[in-house]
C-alpha positions in Angstrom: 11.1 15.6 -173.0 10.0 12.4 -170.8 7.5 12.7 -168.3 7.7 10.9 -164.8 3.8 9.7 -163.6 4.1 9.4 -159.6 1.3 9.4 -156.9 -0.9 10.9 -159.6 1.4 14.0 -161.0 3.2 14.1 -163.6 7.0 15.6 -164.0 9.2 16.8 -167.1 12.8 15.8 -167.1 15.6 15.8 -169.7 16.0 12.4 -171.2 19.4 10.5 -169.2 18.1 12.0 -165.5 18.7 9.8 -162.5 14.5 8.7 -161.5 16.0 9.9 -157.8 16.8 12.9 -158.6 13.8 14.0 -160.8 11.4 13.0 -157.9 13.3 14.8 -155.0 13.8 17.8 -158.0 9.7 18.3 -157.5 8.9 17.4 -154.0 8.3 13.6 -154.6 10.4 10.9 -152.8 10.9 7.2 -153.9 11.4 6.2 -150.3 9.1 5.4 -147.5 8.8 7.3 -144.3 11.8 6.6 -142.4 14.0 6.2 -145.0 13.2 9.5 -146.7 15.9 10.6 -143.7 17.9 7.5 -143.3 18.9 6.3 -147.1 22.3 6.4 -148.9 21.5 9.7 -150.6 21.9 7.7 -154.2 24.9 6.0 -154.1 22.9 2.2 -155.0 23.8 0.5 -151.4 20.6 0.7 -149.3 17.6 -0.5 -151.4 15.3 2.0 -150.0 14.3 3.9 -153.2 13.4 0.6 -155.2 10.1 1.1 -157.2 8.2 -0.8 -159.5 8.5 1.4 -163.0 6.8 0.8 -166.2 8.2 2.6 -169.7 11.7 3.4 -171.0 14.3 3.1 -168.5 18.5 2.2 -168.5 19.1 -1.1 -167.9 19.7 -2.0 -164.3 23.3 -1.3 -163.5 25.6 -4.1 -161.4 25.3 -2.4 -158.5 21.7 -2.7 -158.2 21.6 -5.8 -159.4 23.6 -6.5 -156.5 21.7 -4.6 -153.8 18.4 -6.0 -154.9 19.2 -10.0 -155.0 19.7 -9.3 -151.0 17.2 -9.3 -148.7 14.5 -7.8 -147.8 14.7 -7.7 -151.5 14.3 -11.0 -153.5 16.0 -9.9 -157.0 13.0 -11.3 -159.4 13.2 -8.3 -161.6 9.9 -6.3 -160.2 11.6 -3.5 -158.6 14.6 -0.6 -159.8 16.3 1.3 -157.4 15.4 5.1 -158.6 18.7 6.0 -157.6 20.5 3.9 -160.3 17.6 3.8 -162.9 18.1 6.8 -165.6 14.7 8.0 -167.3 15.0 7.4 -171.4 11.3 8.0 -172.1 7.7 8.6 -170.5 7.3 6.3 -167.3 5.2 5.2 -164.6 6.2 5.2 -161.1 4.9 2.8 -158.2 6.0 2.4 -154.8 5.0 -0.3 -152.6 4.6 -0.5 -148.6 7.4 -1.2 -146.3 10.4 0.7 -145.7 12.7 -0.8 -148.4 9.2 -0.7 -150.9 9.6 -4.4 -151.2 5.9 -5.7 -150.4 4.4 -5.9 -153.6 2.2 -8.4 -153.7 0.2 -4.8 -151.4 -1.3 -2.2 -153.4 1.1 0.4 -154.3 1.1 3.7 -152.1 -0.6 6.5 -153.2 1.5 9.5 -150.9 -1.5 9.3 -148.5 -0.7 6.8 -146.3 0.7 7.3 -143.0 3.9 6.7 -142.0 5.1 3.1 -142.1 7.9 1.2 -139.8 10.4 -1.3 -141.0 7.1 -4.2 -141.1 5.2 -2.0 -143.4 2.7 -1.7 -140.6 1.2 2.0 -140.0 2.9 3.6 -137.3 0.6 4.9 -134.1 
């Protein structure tokens, strides 16, 4: 059974699961503030669940290929949309500031942040 590592917990899934869905299965969200509202509930077309993930993952499928060579993505490989990436194996899980996750050249969130708008600055 693979285990997901995210903001410091770590979740069991069966091997095959959609990253998406074994996050929002135990109370986690790959998606910034905002956008844990506004997103396209999984189906690979807004960008906002892409995280950086480390381990053994599918390969990226067209679709997200697609969605993450446009901006404010730049398509150099770094990120995986968690709605189109399937879990094959124990991975780690990091999601960067702004509301798409796509400043990573910041330290990756931790869950205690507060809530960001589209700039990745802190809201009031």
């Amino acid at each position: 059974m693979p285990t997901v590592s995210f903001r410091g917990r770590e979740i069991g899934c069966e091997r095959g699961d959609r990253l998406r869905t074994v996050l929002r299965e135990a109370g986690l969200s790959p998606h910034s503030d905002g956008a844990d509202r506004l997103n396209c509930r999984g189906f690979g077309s807004c960008g906002t669940c892409a995280v950086a993930v480390s381990g053994a993952v599918s390969e990226p499928t067209r679709r997200e290929r697609l969605r993450l060579s446009v901006p404010p993505h730049d398509g150099d490989g770094e990120l995986r949309l968690a709605c189109q990436t399937r879990v094959l194996g124990d991975v780690t899980v990091q999601k960067f500031p702004g509301f798409w996750g796509q400043h990573t050249d910041e330290p990756p969130l931790s869950g205690d942040e507060p809530p960001q708008g589209d700039d990745g600055a802190a809201e009031p």
